[in-house]
C-alpha positions as CSV (number, residue, x, y, z in Angstrom):
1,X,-19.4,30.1,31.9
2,X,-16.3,28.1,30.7
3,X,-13.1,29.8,29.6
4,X,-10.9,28.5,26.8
5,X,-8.9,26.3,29.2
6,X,-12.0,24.4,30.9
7,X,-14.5,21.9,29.7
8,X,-18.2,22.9,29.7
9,X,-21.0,20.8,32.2
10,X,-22.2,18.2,30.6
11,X,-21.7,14.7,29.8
12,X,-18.1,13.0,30.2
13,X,-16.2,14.8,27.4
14,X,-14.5,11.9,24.9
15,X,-11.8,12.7,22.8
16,X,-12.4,14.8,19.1
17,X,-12.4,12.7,15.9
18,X,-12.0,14.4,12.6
19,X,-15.4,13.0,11.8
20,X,-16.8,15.9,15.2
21,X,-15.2,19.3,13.5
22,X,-17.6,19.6,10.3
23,X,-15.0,19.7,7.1
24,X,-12.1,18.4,9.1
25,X,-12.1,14.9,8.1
26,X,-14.6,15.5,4.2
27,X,-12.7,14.4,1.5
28,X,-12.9,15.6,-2.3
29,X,-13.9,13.5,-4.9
30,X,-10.7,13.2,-6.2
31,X,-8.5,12.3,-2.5
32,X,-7.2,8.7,-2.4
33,X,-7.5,7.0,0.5
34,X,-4.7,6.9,3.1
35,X,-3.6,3.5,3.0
36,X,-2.9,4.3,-0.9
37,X,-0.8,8.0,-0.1
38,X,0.8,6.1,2.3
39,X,2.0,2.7,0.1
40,X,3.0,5.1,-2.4
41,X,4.9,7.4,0.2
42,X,6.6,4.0,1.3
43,X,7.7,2.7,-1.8
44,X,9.1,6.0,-2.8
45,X,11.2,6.8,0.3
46,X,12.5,3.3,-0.1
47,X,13.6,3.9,-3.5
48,X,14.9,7.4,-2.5
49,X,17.0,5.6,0.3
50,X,18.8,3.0,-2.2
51,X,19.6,5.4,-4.7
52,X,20.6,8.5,-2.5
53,X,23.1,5.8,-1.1
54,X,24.5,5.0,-4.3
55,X,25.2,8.7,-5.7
56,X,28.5,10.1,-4.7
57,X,32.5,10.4,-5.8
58,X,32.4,6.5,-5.4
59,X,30.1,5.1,-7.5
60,X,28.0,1.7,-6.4
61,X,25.4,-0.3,-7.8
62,X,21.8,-0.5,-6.1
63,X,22.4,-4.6,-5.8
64,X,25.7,-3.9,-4.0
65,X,24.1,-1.6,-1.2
66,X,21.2,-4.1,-0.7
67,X,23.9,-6.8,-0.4
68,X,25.8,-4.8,2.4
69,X,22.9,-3.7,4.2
70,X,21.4,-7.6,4.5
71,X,25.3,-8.4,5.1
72,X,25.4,-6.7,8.1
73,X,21.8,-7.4,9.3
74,X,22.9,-11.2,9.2
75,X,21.1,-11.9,6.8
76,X,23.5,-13.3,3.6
77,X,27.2,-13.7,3.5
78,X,29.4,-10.5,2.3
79,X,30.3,-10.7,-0.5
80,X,30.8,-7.0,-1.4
81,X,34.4,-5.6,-1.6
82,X,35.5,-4.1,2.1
83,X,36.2,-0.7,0.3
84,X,32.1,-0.4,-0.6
85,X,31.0,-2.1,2.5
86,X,32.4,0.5,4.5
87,X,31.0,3.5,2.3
88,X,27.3,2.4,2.6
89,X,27.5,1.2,5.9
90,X,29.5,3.7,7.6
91,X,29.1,6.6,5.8
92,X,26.4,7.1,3.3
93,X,23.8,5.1,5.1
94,X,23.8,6.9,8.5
95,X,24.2,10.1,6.4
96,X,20.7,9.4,4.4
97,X,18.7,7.8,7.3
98,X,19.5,10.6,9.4
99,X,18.1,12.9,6.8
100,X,14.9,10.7,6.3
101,X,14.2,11.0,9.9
102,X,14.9,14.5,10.6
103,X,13.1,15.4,7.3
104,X,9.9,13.6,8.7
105,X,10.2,15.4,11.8
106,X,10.2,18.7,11.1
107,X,7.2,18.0,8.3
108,X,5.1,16.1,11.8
109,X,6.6,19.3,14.0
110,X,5.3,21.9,11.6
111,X,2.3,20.2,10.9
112,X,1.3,20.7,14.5
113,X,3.0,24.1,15.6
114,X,0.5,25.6,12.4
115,X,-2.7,23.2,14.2
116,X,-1.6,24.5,18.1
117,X,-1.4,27.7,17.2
118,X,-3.9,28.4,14.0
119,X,-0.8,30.2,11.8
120,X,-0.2,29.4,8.2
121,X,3.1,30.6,9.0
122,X,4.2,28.2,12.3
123,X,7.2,26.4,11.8
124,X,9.2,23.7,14.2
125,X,11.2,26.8,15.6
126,X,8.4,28.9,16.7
127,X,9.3,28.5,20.2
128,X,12.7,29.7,20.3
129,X,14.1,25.8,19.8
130,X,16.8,27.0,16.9
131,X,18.1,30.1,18.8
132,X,18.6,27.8,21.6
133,X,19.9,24.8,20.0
134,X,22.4,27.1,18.0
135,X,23.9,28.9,21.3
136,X,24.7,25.4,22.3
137,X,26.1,24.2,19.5
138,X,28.3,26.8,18.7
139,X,29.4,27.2,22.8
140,X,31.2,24.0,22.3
141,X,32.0,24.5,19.0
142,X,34.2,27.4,19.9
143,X,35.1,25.4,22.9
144,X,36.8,22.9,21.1
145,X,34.9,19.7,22.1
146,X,32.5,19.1,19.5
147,X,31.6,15.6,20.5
148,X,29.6,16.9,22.7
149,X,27.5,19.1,20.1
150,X,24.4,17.0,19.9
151,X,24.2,16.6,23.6
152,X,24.5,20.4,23.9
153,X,22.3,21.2,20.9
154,X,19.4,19.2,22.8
155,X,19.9,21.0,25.7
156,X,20.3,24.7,24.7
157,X,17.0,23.4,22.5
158,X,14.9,22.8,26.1
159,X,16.2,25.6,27.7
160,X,15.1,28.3,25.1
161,X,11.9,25.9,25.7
162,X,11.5,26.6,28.9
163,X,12.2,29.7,28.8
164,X,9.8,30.4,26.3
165,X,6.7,28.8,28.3
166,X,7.5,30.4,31.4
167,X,7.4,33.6,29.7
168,X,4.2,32.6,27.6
169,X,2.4,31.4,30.7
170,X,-0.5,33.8,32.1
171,X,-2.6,32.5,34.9
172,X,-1.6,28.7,33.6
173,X,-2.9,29.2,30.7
174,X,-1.0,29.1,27.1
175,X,-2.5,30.9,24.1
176,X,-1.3,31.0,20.8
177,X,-0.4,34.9,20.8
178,X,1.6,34.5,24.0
179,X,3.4,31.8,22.7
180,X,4.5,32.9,19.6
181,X,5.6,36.6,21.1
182,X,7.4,34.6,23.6
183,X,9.1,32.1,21.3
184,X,9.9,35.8,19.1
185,X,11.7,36.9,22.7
186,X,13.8,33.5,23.1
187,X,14.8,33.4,19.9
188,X,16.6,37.3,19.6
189,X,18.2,36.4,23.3
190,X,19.5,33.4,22.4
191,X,20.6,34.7,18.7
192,X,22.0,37.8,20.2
193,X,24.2,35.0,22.9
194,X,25.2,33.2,19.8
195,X,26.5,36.3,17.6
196,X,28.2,37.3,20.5
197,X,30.0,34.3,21.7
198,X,31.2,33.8,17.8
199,X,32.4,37.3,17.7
200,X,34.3,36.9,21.0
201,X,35.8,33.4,20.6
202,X,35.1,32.1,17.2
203,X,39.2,32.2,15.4
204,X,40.1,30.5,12.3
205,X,38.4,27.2,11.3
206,X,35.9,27.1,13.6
207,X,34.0,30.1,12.0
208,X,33.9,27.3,8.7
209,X,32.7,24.7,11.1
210,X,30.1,27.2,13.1
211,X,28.5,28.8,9.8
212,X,28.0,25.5,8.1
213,X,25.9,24.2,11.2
214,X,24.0,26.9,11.7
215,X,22.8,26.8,8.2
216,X,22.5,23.1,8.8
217,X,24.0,19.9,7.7
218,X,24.2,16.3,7.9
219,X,27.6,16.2,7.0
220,X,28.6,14.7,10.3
221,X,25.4,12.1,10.6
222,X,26.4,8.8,12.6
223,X,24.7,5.5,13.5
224,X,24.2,7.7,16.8
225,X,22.3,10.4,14.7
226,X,20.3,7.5,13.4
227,X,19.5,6.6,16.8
228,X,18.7,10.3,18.0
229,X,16.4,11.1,15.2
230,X,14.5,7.9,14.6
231,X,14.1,7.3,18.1
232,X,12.4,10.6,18.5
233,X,10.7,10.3,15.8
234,X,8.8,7.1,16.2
235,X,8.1,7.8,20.0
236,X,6.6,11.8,20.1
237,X,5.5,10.7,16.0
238,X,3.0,7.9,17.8
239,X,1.9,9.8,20.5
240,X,1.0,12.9,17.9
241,X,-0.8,10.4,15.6
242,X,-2.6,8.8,18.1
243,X,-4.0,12.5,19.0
244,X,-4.9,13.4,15.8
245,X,-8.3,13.6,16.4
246,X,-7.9,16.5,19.4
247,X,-5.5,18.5,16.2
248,X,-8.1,18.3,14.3
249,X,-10.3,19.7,17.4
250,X,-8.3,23.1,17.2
251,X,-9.6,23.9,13.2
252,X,-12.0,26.0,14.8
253,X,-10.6,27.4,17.2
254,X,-10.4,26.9,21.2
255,X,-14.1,27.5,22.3
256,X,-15.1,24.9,19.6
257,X,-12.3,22.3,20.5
258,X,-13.8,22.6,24.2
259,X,-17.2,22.1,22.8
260,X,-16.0,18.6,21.6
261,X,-14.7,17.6,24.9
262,X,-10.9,18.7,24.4
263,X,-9.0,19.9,27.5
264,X,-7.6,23.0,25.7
265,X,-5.0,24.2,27.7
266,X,-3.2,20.6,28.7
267,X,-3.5,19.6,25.5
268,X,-1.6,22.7,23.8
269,X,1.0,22.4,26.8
270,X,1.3,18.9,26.1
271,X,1.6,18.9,22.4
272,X,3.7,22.1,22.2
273,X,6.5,20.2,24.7
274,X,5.7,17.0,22.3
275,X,7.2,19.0,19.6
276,X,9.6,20.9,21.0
277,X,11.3,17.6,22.0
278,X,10.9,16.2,18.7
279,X,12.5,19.7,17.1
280,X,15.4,19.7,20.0
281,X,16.3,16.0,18.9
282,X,16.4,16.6,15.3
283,X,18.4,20.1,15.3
284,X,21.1,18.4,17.5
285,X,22.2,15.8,14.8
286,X,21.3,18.5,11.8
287,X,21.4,22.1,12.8
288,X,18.9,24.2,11.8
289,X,17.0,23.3,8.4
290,X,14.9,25.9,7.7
291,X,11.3,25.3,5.5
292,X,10.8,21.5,5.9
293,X,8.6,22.3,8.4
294,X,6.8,25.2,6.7
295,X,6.6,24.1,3.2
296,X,5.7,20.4,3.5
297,X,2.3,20.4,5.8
298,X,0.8,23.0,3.2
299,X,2.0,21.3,0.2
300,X,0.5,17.7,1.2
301,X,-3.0,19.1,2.9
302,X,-3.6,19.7,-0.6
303,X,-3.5,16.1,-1.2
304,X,-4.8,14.8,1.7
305,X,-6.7,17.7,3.2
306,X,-7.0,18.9,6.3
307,X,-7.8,16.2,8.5
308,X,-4.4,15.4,10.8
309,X,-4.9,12.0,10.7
310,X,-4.5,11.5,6.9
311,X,-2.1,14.8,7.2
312,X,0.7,13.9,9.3
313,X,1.9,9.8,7.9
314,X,1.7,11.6,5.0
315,X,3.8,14.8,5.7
316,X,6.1,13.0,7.0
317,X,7.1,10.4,4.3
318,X,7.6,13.4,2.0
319,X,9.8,15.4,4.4
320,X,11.6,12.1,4.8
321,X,11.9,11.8,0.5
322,X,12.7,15.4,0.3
323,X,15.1,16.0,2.4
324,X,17.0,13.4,1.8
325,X,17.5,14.5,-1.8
326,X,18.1,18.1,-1.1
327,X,21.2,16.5,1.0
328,X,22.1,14.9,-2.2
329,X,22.2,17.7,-3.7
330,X,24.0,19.9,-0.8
331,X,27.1,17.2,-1.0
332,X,27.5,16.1,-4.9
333,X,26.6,19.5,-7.0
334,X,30.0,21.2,-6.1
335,X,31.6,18.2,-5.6
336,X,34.3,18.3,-3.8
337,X,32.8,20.6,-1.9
338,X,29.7,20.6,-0.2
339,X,27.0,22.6,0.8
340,X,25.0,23.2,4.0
341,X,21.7,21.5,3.2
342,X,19.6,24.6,4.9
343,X,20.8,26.5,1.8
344,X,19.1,24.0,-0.8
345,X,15.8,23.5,1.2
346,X,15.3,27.3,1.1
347,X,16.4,26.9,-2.4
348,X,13.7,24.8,-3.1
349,X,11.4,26.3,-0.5
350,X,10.4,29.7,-1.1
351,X,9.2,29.0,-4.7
352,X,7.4,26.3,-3.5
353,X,5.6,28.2,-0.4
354,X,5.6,31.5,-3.2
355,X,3.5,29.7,-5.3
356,X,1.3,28.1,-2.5
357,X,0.8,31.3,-1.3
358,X,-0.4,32.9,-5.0
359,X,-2.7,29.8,-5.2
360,X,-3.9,31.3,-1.7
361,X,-4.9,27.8,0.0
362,X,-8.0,28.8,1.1
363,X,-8.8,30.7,4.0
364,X,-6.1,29.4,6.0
365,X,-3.7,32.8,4.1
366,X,-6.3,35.1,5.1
């Protein structure tokens, strides 16, 4: 008799399609097809990227940013003044593309933490990744060598990992429950480590500097954060995407995913170190951003349904368009002061999950 982790005797088991798990890939009479979500999803994060550039104490013209980005692609002369060149290029760009990427990939990570582990409520820190990213952030914060806070982000980010699936693993199997208790046990530890090594070494600015990342911002983004988050992104982003079919798999729970050929237990150890990768990556150039990853997979489904392979592209250019904005927001509102962009996404958030949650969504809240 197989268990949840084994395939059953049979044929040779192929990988799931959204077409195998009945109502994962159906769509209403009113769904547009993908390729039209995702042109408009395009076209809209495009726009959102020109004119997020453009809003801030200095103000610039759409033309002039387009003419300093192709400037410095090689593609036309520059010929905008040095002052502007060097705010879009070197500020307000890296700034807004960061944001776009780390927006899509906590939408992608969310979307998958709520598939792996069949709860509404999953999020891209379930596993402990923000408690662990934090107490490395903040242990070189205090230490006074803050270039090194992405590299240490990442890495306090895979330790509470690790630490998490060692403590989930039973027999070398992962479950769902076990998972989600354990990431519950990370995440105290490492909280409880952070509170304590801000209460013990934290003086002066740095309690400014530590609060303001832990509620997260992009206020330091880079061409390096570019790099980071992108460059996650589009790598553990294809691999997911090409899997969609196995997400989809999980609707029904593990004994029906093994029906369809799926090798539960590598597939959730695989895809849960997938996204933990993806999450360690984006919290290390952004802190932690809280309902991106929550909000956004419920809110689209509703437009795309449930199938991942329509779910995710689509998920992820609108955590791409609305984060970017809400860091609009976070640094021109209270201009000239700015805030951390975690506070507007909950802002913006919890109505948004509040009303998703009165509508009911199915049986997915029950």
């Amino acid at each position: 008799m197989p268990t949840h982790s084994t395939r059953p005797a049979g044929p040779a088991p192929r990988d799931a399609t959204s077409a195998d798990v009945p109502g994962a890939g159906a769509r209403g009479p009113l769904r547009p097809p993908l390729a039209v979500l995702v042109g408009i999803g395009a076209v809209a994060l495009v726009v959102t990227l020109l004119v997020a550039v453009t809003i801030g104490p200095a103000d610039l013209a759409v033309g002039e940013v387009v003419r300093s980005v192709l400037a410095h692609l090689g593609l036309r002369s520059p010929d905008v003044p040095r002052l502007h060149d060097a705010i879009v290029w070197d500020l307000r760009l890296p700034r807004v593309l960061t944001a776009a990427a780390v927006g899509a990939g906590l939408a992608v990570a969310g979307a998958v933490m709520q598939s792996m582990t069949r709860n509404p409520l999953a999020d891209p820190y379930l596993l402990g990744l923000s408690s662990g990213a934090s107490l490395g952030a903040v242990a070189v914060l205090v230490l006074g060598v803050g270039l090194l806070l992405p590299v240490a982000a990442f890495a306090g980010a895979l330790a509470a990992l690790v630490a998490t699936l060692t403590l989930a693993r039973s027999g070398g199997t992962l479950t769902p429950t076990r998972a989600v208790l354990a990431g519950l046990a990370i995440s105290q530890l490492a909280a409880a480590a952070t509170s304590f090594v801000i209460f013990w070494t934290a003086t002066g600015d740095s309690y400014r500097e530590i609060l303001s990342w832990l509620m997260g911002s992009l206020a330091g983004a880079t061409w390096t954060s570019v790099a980071i988050a992108a460059g996650a992104l589009v790598v553990v982003g294809t691999t997911v995407l090409l899997t969609a079919g196995r997400l989809d798999a999980f609707t029904f729970g593990d004994t029906a995913a093994a029906v369809l050929g799926v090798d539960v237990n590598r597939t959730r150890w695989a895809m849960m170190t997938l996204v933990a990768l993806l999450t360690g990556a984006m919290v290390a150039v952004s802190g932690a951003i809280g309902f991106v990853g929550l909000v956004l997979p419920h809110a689209v489904s509703v437009v795309t349904g449930p199938a991942h392979r329509r779910l995710l592209p689509v998920a992820g250019l609108a955590g791409a368009v609305l984060l970017v904005w809400a860091d609009t927001l976070a640094r021109t509102v209270f201009d000239p002061r700015e805030l951390p962009v975690g506070i507007v996404t909950a802002l913006i958030g919890v109505p948004v999950f509040a009303v998703l949650l009165r509508r009911g969504r199915g049986a997915a809240w029950s």
